[in-house]
C-alpha positions as CSV (number, residue, x, y, z in Angstrom):
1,X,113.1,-5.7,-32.0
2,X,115.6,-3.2,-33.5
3,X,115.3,-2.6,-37.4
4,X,117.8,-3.3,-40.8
5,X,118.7,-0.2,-40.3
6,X,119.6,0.6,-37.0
7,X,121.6,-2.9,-37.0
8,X,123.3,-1.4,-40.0
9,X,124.2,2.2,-38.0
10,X,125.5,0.2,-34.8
11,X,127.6,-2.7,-37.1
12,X,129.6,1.3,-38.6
13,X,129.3,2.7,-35.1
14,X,131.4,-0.7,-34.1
15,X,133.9,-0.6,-36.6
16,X,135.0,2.9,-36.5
17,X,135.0,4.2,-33.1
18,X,136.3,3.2,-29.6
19,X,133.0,3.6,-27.0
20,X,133.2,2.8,-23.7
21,X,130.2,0.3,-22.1
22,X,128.3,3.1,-21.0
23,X,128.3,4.9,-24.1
24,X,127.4,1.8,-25.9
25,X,124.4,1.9,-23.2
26,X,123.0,4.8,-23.9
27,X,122.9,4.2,-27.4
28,X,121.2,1.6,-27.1
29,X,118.7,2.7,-24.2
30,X,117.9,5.7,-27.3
31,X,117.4,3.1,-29.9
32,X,115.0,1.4,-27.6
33,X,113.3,4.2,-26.6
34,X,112.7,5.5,-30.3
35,X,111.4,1.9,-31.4
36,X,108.8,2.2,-28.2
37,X,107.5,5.3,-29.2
38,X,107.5,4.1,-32.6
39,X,104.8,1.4,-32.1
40,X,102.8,3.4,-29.3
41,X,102.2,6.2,-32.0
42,X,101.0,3.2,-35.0
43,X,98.9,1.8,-32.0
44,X,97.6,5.5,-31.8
45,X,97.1,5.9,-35.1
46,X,94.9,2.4,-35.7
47,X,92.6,3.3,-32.8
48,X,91.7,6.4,-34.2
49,X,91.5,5.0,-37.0
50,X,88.4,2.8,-34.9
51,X,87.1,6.1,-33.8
52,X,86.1,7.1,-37.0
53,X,84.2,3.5,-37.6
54,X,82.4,4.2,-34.2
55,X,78.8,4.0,-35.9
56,X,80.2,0.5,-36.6
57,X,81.4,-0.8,-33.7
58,X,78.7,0.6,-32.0
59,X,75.8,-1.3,-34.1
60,X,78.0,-4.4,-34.3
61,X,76.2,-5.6,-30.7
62,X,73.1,-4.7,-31.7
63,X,73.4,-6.6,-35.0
64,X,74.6,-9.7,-34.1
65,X,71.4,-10.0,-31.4
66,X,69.2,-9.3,-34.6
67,X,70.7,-12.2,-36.7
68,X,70.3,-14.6,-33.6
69,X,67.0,-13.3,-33.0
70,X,66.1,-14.2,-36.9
71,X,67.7,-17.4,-36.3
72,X,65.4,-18.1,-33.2
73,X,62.2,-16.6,-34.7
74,X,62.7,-19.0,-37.9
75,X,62.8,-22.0,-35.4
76,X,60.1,-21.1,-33.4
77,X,58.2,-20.8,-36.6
78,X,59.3,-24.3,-37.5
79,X,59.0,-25.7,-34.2
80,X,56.5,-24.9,-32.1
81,X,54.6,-21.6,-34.0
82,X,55.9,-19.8,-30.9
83,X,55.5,-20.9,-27.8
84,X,58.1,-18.4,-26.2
85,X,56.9,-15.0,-27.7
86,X,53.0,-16.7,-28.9
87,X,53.4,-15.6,-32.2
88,X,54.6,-16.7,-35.8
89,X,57.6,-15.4,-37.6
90,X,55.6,-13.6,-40.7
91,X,53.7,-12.2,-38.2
92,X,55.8,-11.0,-36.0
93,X,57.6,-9.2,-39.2
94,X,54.2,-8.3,-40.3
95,X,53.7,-5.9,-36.8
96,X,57.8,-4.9,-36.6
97,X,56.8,-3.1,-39.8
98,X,54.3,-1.2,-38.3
99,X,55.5,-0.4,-35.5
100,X,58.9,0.5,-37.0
101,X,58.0,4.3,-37.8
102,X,56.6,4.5,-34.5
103,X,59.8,3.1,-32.6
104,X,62.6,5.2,-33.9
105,X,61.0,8.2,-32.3
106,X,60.9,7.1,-28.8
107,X,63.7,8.1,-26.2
108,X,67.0,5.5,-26.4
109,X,65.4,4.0,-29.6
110,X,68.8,3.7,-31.1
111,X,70.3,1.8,-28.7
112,X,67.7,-0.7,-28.6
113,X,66.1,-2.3,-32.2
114,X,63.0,-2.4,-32.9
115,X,63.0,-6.3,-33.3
116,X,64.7,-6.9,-29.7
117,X,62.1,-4.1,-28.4
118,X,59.1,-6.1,-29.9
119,X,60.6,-9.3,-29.2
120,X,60.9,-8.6,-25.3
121,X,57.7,-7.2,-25.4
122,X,55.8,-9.9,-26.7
123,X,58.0,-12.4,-24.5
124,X,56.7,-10.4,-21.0
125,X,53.2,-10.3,-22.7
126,X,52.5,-13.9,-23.9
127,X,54.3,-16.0,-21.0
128,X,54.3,-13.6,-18.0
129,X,57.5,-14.1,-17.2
130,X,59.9,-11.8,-14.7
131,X,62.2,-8.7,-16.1
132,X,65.1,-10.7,-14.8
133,X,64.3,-14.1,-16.7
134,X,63.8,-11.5,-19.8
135,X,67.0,-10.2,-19.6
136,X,68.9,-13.5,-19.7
137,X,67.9,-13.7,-23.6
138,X,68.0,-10.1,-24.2
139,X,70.8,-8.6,-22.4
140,X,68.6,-5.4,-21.2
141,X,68.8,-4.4,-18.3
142,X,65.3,-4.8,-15.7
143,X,65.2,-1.2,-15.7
144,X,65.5,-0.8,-19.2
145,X,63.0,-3.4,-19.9
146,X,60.1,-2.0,-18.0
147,X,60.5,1.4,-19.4
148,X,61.1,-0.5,-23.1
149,X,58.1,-2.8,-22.5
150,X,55.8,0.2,-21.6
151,X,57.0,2.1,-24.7
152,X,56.6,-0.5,-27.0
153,X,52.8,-0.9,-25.6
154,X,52.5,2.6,-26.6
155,X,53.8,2.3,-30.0
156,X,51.2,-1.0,-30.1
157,X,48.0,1.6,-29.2
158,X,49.3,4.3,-31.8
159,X,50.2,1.8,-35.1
160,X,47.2,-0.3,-34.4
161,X,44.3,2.0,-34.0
162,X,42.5,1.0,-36.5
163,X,42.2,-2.5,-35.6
164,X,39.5,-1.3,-32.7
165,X,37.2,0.7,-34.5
166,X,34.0,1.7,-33.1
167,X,31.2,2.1,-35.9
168,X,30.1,5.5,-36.2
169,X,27.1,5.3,-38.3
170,X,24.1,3.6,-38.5
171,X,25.1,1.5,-41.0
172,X,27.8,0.2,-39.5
173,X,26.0,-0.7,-36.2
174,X,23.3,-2.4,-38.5
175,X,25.9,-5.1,-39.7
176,X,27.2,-5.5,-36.4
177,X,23.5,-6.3,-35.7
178,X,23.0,-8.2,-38.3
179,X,25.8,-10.6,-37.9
180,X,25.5,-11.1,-34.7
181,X,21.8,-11.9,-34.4
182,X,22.8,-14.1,-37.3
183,X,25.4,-16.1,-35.3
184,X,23.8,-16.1,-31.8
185,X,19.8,-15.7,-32.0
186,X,19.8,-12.7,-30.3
187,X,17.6,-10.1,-32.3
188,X,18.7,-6.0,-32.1
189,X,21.7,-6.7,-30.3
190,X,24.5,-4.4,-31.0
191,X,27.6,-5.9,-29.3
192,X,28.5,-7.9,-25.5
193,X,29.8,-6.0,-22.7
194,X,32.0,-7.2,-20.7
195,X,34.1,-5.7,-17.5
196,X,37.0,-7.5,-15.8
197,X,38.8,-6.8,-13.3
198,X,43.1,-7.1,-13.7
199,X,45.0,-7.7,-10.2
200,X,48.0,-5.9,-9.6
201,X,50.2,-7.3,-7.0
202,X,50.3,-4.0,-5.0
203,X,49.9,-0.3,-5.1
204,X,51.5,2.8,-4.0
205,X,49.4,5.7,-1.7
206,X,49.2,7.2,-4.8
207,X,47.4,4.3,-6.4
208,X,43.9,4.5,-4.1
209,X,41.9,4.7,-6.9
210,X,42.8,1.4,-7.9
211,X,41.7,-0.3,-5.2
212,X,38.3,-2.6,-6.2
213,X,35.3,-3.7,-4.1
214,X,36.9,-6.4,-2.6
215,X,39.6,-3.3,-1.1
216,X,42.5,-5.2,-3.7
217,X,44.5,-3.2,-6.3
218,X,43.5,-3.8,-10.0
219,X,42.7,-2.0,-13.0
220,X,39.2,-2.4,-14.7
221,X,38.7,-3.2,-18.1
222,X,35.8,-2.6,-19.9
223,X,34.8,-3.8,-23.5
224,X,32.3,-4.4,-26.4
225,X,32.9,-7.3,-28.2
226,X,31.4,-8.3,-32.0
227,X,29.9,-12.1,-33.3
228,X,33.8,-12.1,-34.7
229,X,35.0,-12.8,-31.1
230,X,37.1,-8.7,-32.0
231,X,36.2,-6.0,-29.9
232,X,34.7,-3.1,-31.0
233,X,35.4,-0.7,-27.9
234,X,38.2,-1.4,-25.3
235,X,39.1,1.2,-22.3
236,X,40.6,0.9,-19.1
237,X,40.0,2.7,-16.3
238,X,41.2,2.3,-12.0
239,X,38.8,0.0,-10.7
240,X,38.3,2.6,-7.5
241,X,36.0,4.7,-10.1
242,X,33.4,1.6,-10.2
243,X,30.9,1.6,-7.8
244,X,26.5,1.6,-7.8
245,X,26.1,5.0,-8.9
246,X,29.1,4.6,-11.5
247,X,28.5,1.1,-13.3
248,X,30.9,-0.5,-15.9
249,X,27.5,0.8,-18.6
250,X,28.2,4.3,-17.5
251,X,32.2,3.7,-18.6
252,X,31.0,2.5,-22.2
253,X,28.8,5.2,-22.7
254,X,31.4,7.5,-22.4
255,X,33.0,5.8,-25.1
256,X,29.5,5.5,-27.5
257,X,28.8,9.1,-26.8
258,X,30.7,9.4,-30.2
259,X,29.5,7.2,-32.3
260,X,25.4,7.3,-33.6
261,X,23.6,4.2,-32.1
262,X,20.6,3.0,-34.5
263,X,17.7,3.5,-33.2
264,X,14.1,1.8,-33.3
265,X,12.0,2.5,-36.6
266,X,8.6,2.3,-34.5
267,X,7.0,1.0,-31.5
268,X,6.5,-2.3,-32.5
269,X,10.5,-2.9,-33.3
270,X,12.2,-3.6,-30.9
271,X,15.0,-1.4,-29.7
272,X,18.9,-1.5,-30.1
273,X,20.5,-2.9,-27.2
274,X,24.0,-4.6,-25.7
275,X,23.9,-7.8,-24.0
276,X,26.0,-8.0,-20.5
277,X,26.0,-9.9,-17.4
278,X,25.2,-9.1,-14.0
279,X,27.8,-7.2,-13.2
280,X,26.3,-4.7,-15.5
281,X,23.2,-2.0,-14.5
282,X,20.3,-3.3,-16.3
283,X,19.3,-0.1,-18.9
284,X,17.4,0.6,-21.6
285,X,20.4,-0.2,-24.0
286,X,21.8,-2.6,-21.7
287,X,20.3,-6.1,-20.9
288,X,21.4,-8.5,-18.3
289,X,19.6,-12.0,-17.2
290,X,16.7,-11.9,-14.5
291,X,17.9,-12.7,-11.1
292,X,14.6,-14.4,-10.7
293,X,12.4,-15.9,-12.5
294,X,8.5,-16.0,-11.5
295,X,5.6,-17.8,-12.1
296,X,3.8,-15.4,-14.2
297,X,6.1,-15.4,-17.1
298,X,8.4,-18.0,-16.2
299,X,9.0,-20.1,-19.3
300,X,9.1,-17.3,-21.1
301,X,12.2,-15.6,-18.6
302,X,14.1,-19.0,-18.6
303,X,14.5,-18.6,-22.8
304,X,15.4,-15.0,-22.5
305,X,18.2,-15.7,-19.7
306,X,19.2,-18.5,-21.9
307,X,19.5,-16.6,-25.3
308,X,21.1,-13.9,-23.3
309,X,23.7,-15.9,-21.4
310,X,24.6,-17.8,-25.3
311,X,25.1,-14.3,-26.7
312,X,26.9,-13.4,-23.8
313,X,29.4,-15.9,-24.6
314,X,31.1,-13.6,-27.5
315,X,32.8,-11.3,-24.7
316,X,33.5,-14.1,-22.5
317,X,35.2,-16.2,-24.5
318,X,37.1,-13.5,-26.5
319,X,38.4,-12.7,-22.8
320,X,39.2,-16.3,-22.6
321,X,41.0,-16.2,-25.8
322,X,42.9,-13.7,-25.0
323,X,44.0,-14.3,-21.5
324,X,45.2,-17.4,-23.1
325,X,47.6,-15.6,-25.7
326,X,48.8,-13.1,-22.9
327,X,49.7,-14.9,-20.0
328,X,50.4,-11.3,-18.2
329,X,46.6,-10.9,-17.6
330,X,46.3,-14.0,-15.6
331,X,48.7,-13.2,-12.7
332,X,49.2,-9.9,-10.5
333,X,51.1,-7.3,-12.4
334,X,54.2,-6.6,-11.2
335,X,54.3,-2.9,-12.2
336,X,52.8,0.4,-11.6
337,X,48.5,1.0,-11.8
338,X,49.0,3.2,-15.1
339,X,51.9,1.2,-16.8
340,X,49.0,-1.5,-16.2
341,X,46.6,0.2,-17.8
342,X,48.6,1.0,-21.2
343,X,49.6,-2.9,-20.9
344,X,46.4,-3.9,-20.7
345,X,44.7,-1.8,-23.3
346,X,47.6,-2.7,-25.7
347,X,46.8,-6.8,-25.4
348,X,43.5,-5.9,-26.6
349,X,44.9,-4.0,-30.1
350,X,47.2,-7.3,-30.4
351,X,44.3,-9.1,-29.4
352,X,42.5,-8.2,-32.9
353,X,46.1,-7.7,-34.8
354,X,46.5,-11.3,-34.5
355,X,42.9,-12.5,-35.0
356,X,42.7,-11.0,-38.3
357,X,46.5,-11.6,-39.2
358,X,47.6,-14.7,-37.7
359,X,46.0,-18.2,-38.8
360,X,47.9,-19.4,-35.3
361,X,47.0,-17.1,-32.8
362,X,43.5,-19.9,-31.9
363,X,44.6,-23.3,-31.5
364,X,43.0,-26.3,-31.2
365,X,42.3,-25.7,-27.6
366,X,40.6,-22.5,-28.2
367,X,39.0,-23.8,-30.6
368,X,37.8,-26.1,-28.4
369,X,36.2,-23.7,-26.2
370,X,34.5,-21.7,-29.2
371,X,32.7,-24.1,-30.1
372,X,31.2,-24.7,-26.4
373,X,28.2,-23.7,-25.3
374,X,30.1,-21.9,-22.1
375,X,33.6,-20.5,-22.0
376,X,35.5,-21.4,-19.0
377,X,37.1,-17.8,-17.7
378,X,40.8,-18.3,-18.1
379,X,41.9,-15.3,-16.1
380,X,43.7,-14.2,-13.0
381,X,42.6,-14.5,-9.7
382,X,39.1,-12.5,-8.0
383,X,38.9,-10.7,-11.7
384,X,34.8,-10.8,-11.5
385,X,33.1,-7.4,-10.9
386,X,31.1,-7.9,-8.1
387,X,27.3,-7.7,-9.3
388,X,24.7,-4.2,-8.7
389,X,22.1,-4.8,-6.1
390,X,20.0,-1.9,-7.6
391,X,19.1,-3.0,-10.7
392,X,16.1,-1.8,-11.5
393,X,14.2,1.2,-13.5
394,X,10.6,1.0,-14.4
395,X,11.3,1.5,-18.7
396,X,14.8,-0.7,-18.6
397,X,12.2,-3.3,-17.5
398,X,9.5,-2.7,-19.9
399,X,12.1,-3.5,-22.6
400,X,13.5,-6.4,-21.3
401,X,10.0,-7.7,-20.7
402,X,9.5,-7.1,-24.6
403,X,12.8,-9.1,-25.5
404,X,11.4,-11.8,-23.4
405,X,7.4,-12.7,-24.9
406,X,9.3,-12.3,-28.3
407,X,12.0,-15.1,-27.9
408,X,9.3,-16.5,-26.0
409,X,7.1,-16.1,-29.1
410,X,9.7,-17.0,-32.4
411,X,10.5,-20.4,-30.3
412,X,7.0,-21.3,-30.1
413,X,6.5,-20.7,-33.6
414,X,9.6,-22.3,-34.4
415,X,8.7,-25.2,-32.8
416,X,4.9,-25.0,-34.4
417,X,6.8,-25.5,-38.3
418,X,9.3,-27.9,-37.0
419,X,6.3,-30.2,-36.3
C-alpha cells in the first residue's frame, strides 16, 4: 500500500502535467518497487535485531522443557512418589544440585540441562525402558541419549563418592563389626560379599572378556555390603576375568588392599572375617556355608550354615532392593560391555544416595522382604556366579571350624539361661 505522501506527489503529478499511460506506468512500477524494498529492509532490520537475542531464542526450547519437567516432577511427587523416574521431587533436586558443577563441564552440556540430563537418566535407570520410548518425552535424540545417559552416570560416580566409603582404619571396621554382629548374630564379621553377574544382550569381538562361565556376555559385579543394607565397596569388572584361580575374593581384595582390616587381639579371639556364599573361595577372611555336613560335628555345622546364610542376607537383599529401584539391572543391557560397567557401578552410588536421602526409595514391598528371613533375588536372568569346586585350604578350614563350636557353643548356653 502506497503512503500519504506519495498519494499526495501523484494527486500534483495529475494536475499539472499531461503523461501518457506508459509514463504513468513507470511511475508507478518505481513507487512500487521503492515501497518493496522499503519493508524487505525493516524485515532486515527486525531479524537482526533477533540475532542479537540469540542466547534467548536459543535457551527458549530448553526452558520451556524445564518448566514442564517441574510441572511433571511436582505430580509425580503428588501422585505416585515417582513411578516413572523412581524418585521424589526434593530428592531429585537434592542430587541435580550435586551433580550440577559436575554437568556443565561435560561435552554438549549447554545444549542439554542438567534437569532433562538427570531426568532421562533416572527414567532409563529406574524402568528399563528403550532410547526410543525415552525420546518421546524428552525430545533427544537415541544417539544423543546413550552418550548423555553414560555421561550423566559418570557425573553420578564423581559427585557421589563419598556415599561408598570403604573404612580405612581400624576403628572404623570395628563399628562395622559391631553393628553388624549386633543386628545379625554373626560375631567378627566385617561386611557380606556378594558377586552378580549383569547380562548384556550381546557383545562385540572386542568384548571376549565379557563372556561368563556359562560362554554369555555380562559384566560382574562385586560388593561388600554393611548391617545398613549400604555398601561399603562396589566394583565392576568383565566377567571373562572370573574363573578358579581368579575368584570374586581375589577382586575384593584388590579393593581392601587399601584400607587396614582389624585384626585378632590373641589366639583365643576369633579373627575378622566377611561372610559370602558359595560362589565365593572359602579363605581365611572369607567364609562361606559347608557343602556338607557330617556326623562328627553335625549339629554344630547346621547352626553355622544357618547363622551364616541369615547374615548373608544383608548383600542379598540390598541386591534385591536395588534391582527393584533400577529396573535396568534386571533385563540384558542394550549397550556396550564398558558403558555397562559405568552404569552399573553408578546404580550402586544412587543405590546409597537414596537410602540415606530418600524416605521413599523402600516401600512397603521392600519392606516386606527386609523383614524376611530370605530375600527372594529380584534380578535378571542366569545372574548367579556359578560356585568353586576347589574350595578348600587346610587354615581357611581351621577358622571356619572355630566359627562353628563357638555358635555351636553361645546357643547352647543361650538356651541353658533361657531355661
Amino acid at each position: 500500500m502506497l503512503t500519504t505522501n506519495e498519494l499526495f506527489l501523484l494527486a500534483l503529478l495529475a494536475k499539472n502535467s499531461s503523461l501518457d499511460r506508459r509514463q504513468w506506468a513507470a511511475i508507478l512500477l518505481l513507487l512500487s518497487q521503492n515501497h518493496l524494498l522499503s519493508e524487505c529492509s525493516s524485515l532486515s532490520s527486525s531479524s537482526h535485531q533477533s540475532m542479537d537475542q540469540r542466547p534467548y531464542f536459543g535457551q527458549r526450547d530448553g526452558h520451556i522443557r524445564d518448566a514442564l519437567l517441574e510441572k511433571e516432577l511436582e505430580w509425580l511427587a503428588k501422585e505416585d512418589r515417582g513411578k516413572r523416574l523412581r524418585v521424589d521431587r526434593q530428592t531429585f533436586h537434592k542430587l541435580l544440585a550435586k551433580l550440577h558443577p559436575y554437568m556443565t563441564k561435560v561435552k554438549n552440556g549447554l545444549k542439554v540441562s542438567a534437569a532433562r540430563r538427570l531426568a532421562a537418566t533416572l527414567r532409563f535407570l529406574g524402568t528399563s525402558s528403550t532410547l526410543q520410548e525415552i525420546k518421546v518425552d524428552t525430545h533427544i535424540s537415541p544417539q544423543m541419549l546413550a552418550k548423555i545417559i553414560v555421561e550423566t552416570c559418570d557425573c553420578i560416580i564423581e559427585a557421589l563418592k563419598d556415599y561408598i566409603k570403604c573404612p580405612q582404619t581400624e576403628d572404623e571396621w570395628m563399628r562395622v563389626s559391631t553393628t553388624f554382629e549386633r543386628t545379625t548374630r554373626f560375631p567378627s564379621c566385617l561386611g557380606a560379599a556378594c558377586a552378580r553377574h549383569i547380562e548384556l544382550r550381546k557383545a562385540s569381538k572386542a568384548d571376549s572378556d565379557y563372556l561368563n562361565e556359562r560362554r554369555r556376555p555380562s559384566v560382574l559385579l562385586t560388593a561388600v555390603v554393611d548391617s545398613n543394607y549400604e555398601f561399603l565397596v562396589a566394583d565392576t569388572c568383565p566377567s571373562g576375568h572370573l574363573s578358579e584361580d581368579n575368584p570374586p575374593n581375589r577382586i575384593l581384595e584388590r579393593k581392601l588392599r587399601i584400607s587396614k582390616l582389624p585384626c585378632q587381639l590373641d589366639s583365643n579371639q576369633l579373627p575378622y572375617v566377611f561372610v559370602a556364599d558359595e560362589s565365593f573361595k572359602l579363605q581365611e577372611n572369607f567364609m562361606v556355608p559347608y557343602r556338607a555336613v557330617n556326623d562328627k560335628g553335625g549339629e554344630a555345622n547346621k547352626l553355622f550354615n544357618r547363622q551364616l546364610v541369615r547374615a548373608n542376607q544383608r548383600a542379598a537383599k540390598t541386591l534385591a532392593i536395588m534391582a527393584w529401584r533400577f529396573g535396568i539391572l534386571q533385563t540384558p543391557v542394550n549397550l556396550e560391555a564398558k558403558k555397562v560397567q559405568i552404569i552399573v557401578k553408578a546404580c550402586c552410588y544412587l543405590h546409597n544416595f537414596f537410602k540415606r536421602e530418600s524416605a521413599y526409595y523402600i516401600d512397603s514391598n521392600m519392606e516386606a522382604v527386609i523383614k524376611a528371613d530370605m530375600a527372594p533375588i529380584v534380578w535378571g536372568p542366569n545372574t548367579t556366579v556359578i560356585p568353586h569346586i576347589n574350595n578348600c585350604d587346610i587354615d581357611s578350614q581351621y577358622v571356619r571350624d572355630s566359627f562353628s563350636k563357638y555358635l555351636y557353643t553361645l546357643s547352647k548356653h543361650q538356651n541353658r539361661v533361657c531355661k
